[in-house]
N, C-alpha and C positions, 0 to 999 in steps of 0.2 A: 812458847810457840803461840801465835795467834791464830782464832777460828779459821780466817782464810788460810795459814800456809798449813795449819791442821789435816783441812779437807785437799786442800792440793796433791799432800801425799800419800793422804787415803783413799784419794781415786787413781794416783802413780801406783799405789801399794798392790787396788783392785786389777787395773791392768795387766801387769806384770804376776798376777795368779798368786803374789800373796796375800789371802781371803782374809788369815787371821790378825796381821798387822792391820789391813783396812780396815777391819770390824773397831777392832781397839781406838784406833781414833776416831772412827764415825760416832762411837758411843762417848766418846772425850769431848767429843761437841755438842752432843746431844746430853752431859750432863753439863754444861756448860751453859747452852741456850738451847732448852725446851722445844722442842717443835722447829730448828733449821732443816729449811727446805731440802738442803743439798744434799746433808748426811742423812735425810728420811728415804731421799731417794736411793742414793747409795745403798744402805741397809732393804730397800724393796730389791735393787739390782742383785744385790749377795743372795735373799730370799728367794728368788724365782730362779737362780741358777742351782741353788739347790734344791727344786721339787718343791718350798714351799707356798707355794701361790697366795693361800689368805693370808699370811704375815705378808710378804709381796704387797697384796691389793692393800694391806691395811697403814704400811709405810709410804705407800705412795698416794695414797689416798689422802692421808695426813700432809704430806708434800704440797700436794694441792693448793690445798686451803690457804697457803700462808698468799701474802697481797702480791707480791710480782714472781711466784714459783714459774720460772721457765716453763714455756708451751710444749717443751719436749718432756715435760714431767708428766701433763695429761696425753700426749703422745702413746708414751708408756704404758701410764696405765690403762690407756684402749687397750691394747695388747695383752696385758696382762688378765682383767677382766673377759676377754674373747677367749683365753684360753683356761676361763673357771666355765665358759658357758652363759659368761652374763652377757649378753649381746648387746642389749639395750643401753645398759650402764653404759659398756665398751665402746658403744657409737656414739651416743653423746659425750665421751672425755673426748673422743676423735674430733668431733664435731668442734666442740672447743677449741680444742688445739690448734686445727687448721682456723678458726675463729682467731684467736688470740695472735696467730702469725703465717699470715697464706703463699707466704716464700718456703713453711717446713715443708722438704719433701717430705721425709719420714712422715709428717702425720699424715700428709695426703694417703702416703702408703700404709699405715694403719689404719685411714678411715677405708680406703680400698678393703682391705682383708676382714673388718668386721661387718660391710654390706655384702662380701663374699659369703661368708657364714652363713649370714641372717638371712640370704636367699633372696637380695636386691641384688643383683647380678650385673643388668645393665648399669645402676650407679656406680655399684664395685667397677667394671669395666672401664666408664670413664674415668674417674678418679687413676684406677691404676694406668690409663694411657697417659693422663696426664704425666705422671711421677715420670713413666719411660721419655715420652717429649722435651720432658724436662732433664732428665740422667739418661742417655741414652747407654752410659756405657758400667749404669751400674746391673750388674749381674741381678740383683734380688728384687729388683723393680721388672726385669722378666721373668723372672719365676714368679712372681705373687703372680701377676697378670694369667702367666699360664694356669694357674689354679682357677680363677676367674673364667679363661675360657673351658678349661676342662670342666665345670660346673655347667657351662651353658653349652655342653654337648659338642664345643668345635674341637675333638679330640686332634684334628689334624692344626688348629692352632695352637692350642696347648703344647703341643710336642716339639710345634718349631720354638715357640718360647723357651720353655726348659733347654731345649739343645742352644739359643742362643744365651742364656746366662750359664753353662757351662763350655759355651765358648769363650766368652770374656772371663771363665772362674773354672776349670777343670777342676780344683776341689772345692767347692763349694757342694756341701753337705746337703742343705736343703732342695737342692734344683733335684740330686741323687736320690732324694728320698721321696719326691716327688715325681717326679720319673720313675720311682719303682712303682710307686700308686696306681699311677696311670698305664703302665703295662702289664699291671695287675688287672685293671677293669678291664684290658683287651684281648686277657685270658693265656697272655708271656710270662708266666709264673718263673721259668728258671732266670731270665732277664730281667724280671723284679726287685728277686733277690738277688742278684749282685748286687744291685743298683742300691739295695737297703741295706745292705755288709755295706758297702762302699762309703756310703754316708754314717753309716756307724767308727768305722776305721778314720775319721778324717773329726768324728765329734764322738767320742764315746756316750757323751752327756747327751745327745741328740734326741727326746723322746719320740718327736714324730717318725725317726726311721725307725726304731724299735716295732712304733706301732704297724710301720708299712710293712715290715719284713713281717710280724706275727699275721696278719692280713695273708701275705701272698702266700705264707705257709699252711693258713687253714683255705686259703681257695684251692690251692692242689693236694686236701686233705692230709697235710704233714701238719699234724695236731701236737703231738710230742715236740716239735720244732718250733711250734707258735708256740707253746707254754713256756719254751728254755727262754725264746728271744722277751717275752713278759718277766720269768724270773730276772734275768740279769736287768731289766729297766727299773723294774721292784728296788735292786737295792740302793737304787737312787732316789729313786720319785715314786717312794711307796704308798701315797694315798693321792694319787695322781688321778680325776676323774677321766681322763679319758683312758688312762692304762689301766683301771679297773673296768672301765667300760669292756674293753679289749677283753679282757682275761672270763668275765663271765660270758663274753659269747663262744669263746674258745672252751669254757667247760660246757656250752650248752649245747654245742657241738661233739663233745662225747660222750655226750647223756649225764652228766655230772649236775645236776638240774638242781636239786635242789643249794648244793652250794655256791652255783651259777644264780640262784635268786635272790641269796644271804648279801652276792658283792650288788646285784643290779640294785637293791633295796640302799645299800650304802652309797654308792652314785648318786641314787637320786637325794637320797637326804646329803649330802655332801656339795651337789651342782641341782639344786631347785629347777634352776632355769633351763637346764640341759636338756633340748629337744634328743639329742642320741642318746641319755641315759634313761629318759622314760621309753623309747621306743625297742631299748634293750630290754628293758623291764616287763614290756608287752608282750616278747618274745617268748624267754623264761616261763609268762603265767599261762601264755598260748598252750608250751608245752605241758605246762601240768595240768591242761584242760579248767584252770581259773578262770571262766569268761567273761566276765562282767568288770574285774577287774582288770582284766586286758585290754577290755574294751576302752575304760578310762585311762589305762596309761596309752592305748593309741590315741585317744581324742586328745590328750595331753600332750604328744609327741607332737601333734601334727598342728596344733594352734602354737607351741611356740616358736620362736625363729629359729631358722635353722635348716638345713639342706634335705632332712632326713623324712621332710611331712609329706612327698610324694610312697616314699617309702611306707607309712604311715599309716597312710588315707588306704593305702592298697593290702596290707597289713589286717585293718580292721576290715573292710572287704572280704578276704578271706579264712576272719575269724567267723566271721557273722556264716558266712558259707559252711563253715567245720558246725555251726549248732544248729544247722536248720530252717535260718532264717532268710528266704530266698531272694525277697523283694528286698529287703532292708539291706542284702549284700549288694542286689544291684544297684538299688539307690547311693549305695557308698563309693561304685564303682564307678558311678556316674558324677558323683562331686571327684572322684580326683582327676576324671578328663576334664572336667568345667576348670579345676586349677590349673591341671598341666594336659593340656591338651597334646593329643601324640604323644603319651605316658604307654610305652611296650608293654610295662608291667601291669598298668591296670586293663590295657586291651586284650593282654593273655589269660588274667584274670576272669573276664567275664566273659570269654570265651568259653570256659570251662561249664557255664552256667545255660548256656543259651547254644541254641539249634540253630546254624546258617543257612540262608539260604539265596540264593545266586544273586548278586549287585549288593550284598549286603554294606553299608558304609565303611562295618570294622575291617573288612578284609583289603579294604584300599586303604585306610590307615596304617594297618599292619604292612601293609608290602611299602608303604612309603617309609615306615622305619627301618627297615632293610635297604631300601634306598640310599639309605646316608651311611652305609658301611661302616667303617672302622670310626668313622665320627659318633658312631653310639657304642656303648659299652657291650660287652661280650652277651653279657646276663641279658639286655634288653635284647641283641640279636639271636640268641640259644630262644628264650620266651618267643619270639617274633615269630622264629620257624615253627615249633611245636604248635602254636598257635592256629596258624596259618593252614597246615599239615594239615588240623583240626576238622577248621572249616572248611577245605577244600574238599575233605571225605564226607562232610554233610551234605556237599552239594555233590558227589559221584564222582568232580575232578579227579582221576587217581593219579591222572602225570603229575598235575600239580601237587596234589598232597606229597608224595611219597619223593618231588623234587626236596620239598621243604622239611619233611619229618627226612630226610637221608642227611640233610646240612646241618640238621638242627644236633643232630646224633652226634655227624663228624665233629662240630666246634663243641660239642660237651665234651665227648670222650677224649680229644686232645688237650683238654684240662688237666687231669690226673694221671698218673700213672695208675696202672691196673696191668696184673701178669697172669695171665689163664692158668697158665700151666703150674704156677706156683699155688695157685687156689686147688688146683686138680691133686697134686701132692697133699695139699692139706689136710683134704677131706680124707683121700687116704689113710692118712696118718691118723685119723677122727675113728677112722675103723677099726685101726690096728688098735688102739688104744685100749677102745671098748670092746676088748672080742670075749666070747662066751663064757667066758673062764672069768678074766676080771671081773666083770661085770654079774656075775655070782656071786662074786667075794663081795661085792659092794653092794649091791640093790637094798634097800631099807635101812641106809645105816644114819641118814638124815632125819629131818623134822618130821614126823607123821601127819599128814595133813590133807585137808579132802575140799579146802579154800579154794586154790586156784587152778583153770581149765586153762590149758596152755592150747592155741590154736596154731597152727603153724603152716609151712607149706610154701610155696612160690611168689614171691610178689603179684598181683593182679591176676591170682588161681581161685577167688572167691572168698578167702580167708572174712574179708569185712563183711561181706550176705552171713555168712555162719557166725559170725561174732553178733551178727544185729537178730539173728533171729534167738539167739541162746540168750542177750542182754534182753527181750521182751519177758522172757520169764522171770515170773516177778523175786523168784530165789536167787538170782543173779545179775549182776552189774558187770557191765562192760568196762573195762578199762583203755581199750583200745593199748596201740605196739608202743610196749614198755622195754627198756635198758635194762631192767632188775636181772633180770635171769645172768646176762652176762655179767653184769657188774657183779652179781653176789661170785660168781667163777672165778671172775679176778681175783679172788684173793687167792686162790691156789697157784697164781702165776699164769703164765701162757699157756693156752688151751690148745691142744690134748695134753701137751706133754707135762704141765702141775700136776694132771693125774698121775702120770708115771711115777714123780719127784714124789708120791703121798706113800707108793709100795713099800709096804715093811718099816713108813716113818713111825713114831713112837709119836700116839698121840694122831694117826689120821684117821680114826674115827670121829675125835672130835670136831675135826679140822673140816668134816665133811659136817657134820649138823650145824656148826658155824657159819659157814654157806648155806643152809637152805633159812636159820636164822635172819640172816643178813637179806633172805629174799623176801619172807615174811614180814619183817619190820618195813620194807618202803612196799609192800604189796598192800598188805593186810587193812591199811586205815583207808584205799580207797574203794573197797568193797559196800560203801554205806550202809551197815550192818546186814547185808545178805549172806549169807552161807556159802555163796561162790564167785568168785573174780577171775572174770576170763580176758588173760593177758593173748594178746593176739598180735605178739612180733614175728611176722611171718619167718623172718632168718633165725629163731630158734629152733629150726631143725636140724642146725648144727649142732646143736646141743642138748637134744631130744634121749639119748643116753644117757645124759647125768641130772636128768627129772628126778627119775624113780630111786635115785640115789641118796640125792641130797633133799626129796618130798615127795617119799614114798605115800601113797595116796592120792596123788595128784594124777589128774585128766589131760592124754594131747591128743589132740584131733586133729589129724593130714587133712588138710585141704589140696585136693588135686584135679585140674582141669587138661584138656586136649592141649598137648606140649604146644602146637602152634596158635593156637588163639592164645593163649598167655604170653607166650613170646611176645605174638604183635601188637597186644596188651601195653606189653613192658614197653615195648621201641617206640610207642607214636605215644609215651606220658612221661614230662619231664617233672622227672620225682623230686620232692621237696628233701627228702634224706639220702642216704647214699647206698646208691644198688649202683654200682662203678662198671656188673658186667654189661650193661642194659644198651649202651649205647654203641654196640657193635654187634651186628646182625651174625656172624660167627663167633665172636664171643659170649655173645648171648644163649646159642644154640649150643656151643660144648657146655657152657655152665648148668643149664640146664640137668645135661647127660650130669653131669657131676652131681649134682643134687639129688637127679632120681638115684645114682648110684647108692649115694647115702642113705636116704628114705628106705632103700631094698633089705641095705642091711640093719636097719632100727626096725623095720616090719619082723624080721626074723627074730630078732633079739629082743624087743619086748612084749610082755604079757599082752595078751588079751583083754584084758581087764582093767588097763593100763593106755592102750593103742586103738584107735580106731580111724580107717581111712572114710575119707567123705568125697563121692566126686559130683564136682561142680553141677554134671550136664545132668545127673540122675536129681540132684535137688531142684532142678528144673523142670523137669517132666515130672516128678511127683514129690512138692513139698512139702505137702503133710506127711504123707512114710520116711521121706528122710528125716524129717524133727524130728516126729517120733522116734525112729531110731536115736537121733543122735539126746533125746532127755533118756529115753531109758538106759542108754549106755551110762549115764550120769547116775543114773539113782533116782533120779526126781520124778515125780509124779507129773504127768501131761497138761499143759496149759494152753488153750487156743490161742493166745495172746501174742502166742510163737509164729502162727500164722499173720501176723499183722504185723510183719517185724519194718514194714516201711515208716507205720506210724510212729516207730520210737524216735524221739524228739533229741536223744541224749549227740554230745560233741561227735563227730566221724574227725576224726584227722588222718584220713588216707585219699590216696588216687582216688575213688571209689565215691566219695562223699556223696556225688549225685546221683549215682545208682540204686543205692541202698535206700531211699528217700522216696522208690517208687516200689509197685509191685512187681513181681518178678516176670522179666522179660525173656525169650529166646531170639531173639536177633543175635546174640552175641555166641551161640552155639554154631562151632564151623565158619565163623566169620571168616576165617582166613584164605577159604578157597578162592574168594572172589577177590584177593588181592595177590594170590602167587605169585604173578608173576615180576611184583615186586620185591619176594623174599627169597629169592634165590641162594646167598648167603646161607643165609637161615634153614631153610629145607635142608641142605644138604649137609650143615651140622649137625641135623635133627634127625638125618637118614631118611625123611620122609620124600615120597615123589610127589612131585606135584603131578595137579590132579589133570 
């Protein structure tokens, strides 16, 4: 058989899906004559369809080099290279390619899709109008385009795109997986996901809909369902940089943090050049309050190419905001308008930081991105309104605020599912668990330990005031709202009912010091050798019962404020973690009732010694008697340093950051009166009359 009729059949072999006959002759010509173009490329093709990309880059690469390799071989490898992250590489084979023969559609379409990336938008655009003027009726030359324009925010051009290459291609995979993306960014999460099943069903092998469905599964918080759609990609394209990208933001999203760092750290050593895998990376260190190195994987994110340096710019902005550092966050927020001017997200951003006042410029920015409706993404419209809401109550507007914080509410809460009455059951069932009796049998049978001050209590009920003034004593470090307490519970299974499943097991003594073990080892090393770390996850009051269990010794302190200022608290701040009751003024109000209900019966149920309530409005009218109270409930000797809890310099990662960074105000006491007759909802879940 000769090299040519060799290769002939081993690209018949490739097409027709017999992998292992085409491999055997490609490598029969390649031991034949060293370095032939054909069978190098062939062997990149076999490579990149099975998940390996550097063997991939490294066969076609070699292809290359030889003196008349086909322009469709540096074609390729653009392609190839755009999908390790190397952008730069990937546009100059492009570049070549179309050089070398300016009739290839394809390369025009892969020089398209690698200036799409790299965040040249309008070149991406032309190139890809070109490809369509030229193919009008190939289907993937309008889908790339629509990628192109959904990048450049004409969300209503995008979608006619995609719908016209699944007119001309009703299975065509990639238009479907695309399409789920994009009615992901517009907050149609159960539409997404067909649209990512669909494109899965039609390419099993397909990794971008993998990654759209795990996507649309963590934006309607089905995080067990983003993990399954990652495992099944895994057993394909198991060191896949962007399917590991995917998989540590999906553990960072269930507090799984530090193995969410182990993969973002492999990404980047894996994809150097990967502006989304440092920017993941930033995330990750964000949460483990790393700042300096977060700092540098945002400035990293956002100098290389790539779509994600708005994301970035705005990122390190409100890192610099989480340490204190106020000019330097605005100045950050100010370079990423100078890059992307009419950037929602850094206008909401500094929003946060700064006081309006009437004609301000941001608040005509912000209503012009609302402007463009469904042409900007869900995320930019939810920020716009909360924004907006913001500054409107700075300047007295209340029609207008409470127009914009009521839309901002509505488009969040139709994001997720959230079931009141199923939460309401819960906590029930939290009581019935722990009732007097158990809870005898069990108290002290954990770790003994007098380390961590557990704070707890309602979202935006003063929890971060009492953590910043307890973190000023120099015997304590603030940790700020940590995952530990639930995650060490996990291991008993679902909470209440693991406890039940422990009754009369053999061996659930141990099983409980194991748990408070397991809290200690990720608590204990961020205490900086002080004698106490005050974990301050305000939603551990769900689990305010199995403290004294599983770390007998241990400190919680109720933070509780006037149910309706906290409310209103919660409704006009689009929270960065998930409090899913927050965005519905009745929802909000029964949960409430459900929490105090809980709280009533953990006041009864635990010691004295153990439990201490703290309310907001009395650490306001007299802050030194409540420190004092709340150190000597501690044991600790009195520190004035407690009174100066503004000055503490240490990370805030809550709602709160800017608060706690001044001295202590009363404006915020009774705020609510002056806005009634906007919380009508609200009141009347709360059983309070307005005034």
């Amino acid at each position: 058989m000769s090299i040519q009729d060799a290769l002939t059949r081993a690209y018949a072999h490739w097409h027709a899906g017999q992998a292992e006959q085409a491999e055997i002759l490609a490598q029969r010509v390649l031991a034949a004559w060293p370095g032939q173009p054909d069978a190098l490329h062939l062997l990149g093709l076999m490579a990149h369809a099975y998940g390996n990309l550097d063997l991939a880059i490294a066969h076609l690469g070699q292809a290359c080099l030889a003196p008349r390799a086909s322009a469709v071989y540096s074609s390729n490898l653009a392609e190839m290279y755009r999908q390790k992250g190397m952008l730069a590489q990937g546009e100059a084979a492009a570049e070549r390619a179309v050089a070398m023969d300016p009739t290839l559609v394809a390369g025009w379409n892969n020089l398209g899709i690698v200036l799409q990336e790299a965040g040249k938008l309008e070149q991406s655009r032309v190139c890809l109008e070109r490809v369509v003027a030229q193919s009008p009726d190939w289907a993937e030359a309008h889908n790339n385009l629509g990628n192109t324009w959904r990048r450049l925010g004409r969300m209503d051009q995008a979608q006619a795109s995609y719908g016209k290459a699944l007119a001309l291609n009703p299975s065509y995979a990639e238009a479907h997986s695309n399409l789920a993306f994009l009615l992901s960014t517009q907050g149609r999460y159960d539409d997404a996901v067909e649209h990512a099943r669909r494109a899965i069903d039609l390419n099993p092998r397909f990794i971008d809909a993998y990654l759209n469905l795990a996507e649309a599964e963590m934006s309607r918080q089905r995080h067990d369902a983003a993990l399954r759609a990652l495992d099944m990609l895994e057993a394909f394209a198991p060191a896949h940089p962007a399917a590991l990208t995917a998989r540590a933001k999906a553990l960072r999203q269930i507090a799984h943090t530090e193995e969410a760092l182990a993969i973002a750290r492999q990404v980047v050593a894996l994809a150097p050049q990967s502006a989304e895998a440092h920017h993941t990376l930033a995330l990750v260190l964000q949460d483990l309050s790393q700042t300096d190195e977060a700092l540098k994987a945002y400035e990293q994110a956002a100098a290389l190419p790539g779509t994600v340096a708005e994301t970035a710019l705005v990122g390190r902005g409100t890192l610099l905001t989480e340490a204190g550092r106020r000019d330097e966050a605005l100045a950050a927020f100010a370079l990423a308008l100078a890059r992307f001017p009419g950037s929602a997200q850094a206008l909401a951003a500094r929003a946060e930081l700064r006081t309006f006042s009437a004609g301000d410029p941001d608040i005509a920015a912000l209503e012009a991105c609302l402007a463009e409706g469904e042409r900007r993404s869900l995320a930019d419209r939810v920020a716009s309104h909360f924004a907006l809401g913001k500054a409107y109550l700075d300047i007295a507007d209340l029609e207008r605020a409470f127009r914009h914080l009521d839309a901002g509410n509505r488009h969040k809460r139709a994001s997720f599912d959230y079931d009141s009455e199923q939460t309401g059951h819960w906590m029930e069932r939290i009581r019935a668990v722990f009732s007097p009796a158990r809870y005898d049998r069990l108290a002290g049978l954990g770790a003994r330990t007098t380390l961590p001050i557990f704070i707890v209590g309602m979202p935006r009920s003063g929890t971060t005031l009492i953590e910043q003034i307890l973190s000023s004593h120099p015997q304590v470090t603030g940790a700020g709202e940590l995952p530990a307490l639930r995650l060490a519970l996990d291991d008993l299974g679902d909470f209440p009912d693991g406890v039940l499943a422990l009754d009369g097991e053999e061996g659930a003594a141990a099983r409980w010091r194991q748990c408070g073990e397991a809290y200690l080892a990720r608590v204990a090393p961020l205490a900086a050798g002080r004698p106490h770390v005050v974990d301050k996850m305000p939603g551990n009051f769900l689990y305010a019962g199995a403290i004294p269990v599983i770390l007998p010794g241990a400190r919680i302190i109720h933070v509780r404020r006037d149910p309706v200022d906290t409310c209103l608290s919660c409704y006009t701040k689009l929270f960065a973690g998930q409090q899913p009751f927050a965005y519905d003024q009745t929802e909000l109000g029964v949960f409430y009732r459900q929490y105090e209900g809980l709280m009533a019966h953990w006041r009864a149920l635990l010691p004295a010694d153990t439990f201490i309530d703290i309310d907001y409005e009395a650490v306001v009218d007299d802050l030194e008697g409540e420190a004092r109270r709340l150190i000597a409930f501690l044991g600790l000797p009195w520190d004035a340093a407690c009174l100066s809890f503004h000055r503490n310099r240490r990370v805030v990662r809550t709602a709160s950051v800017n608060q706690v960074r001044q001295p202590i105000y009363r404006t915020s006491t009774g705020r609510w009166r002056a806005y009634a007759r906007y919380l009508g909802p609200l009141l009347a879940a709360l059983g309070v009359d307005a005034p």
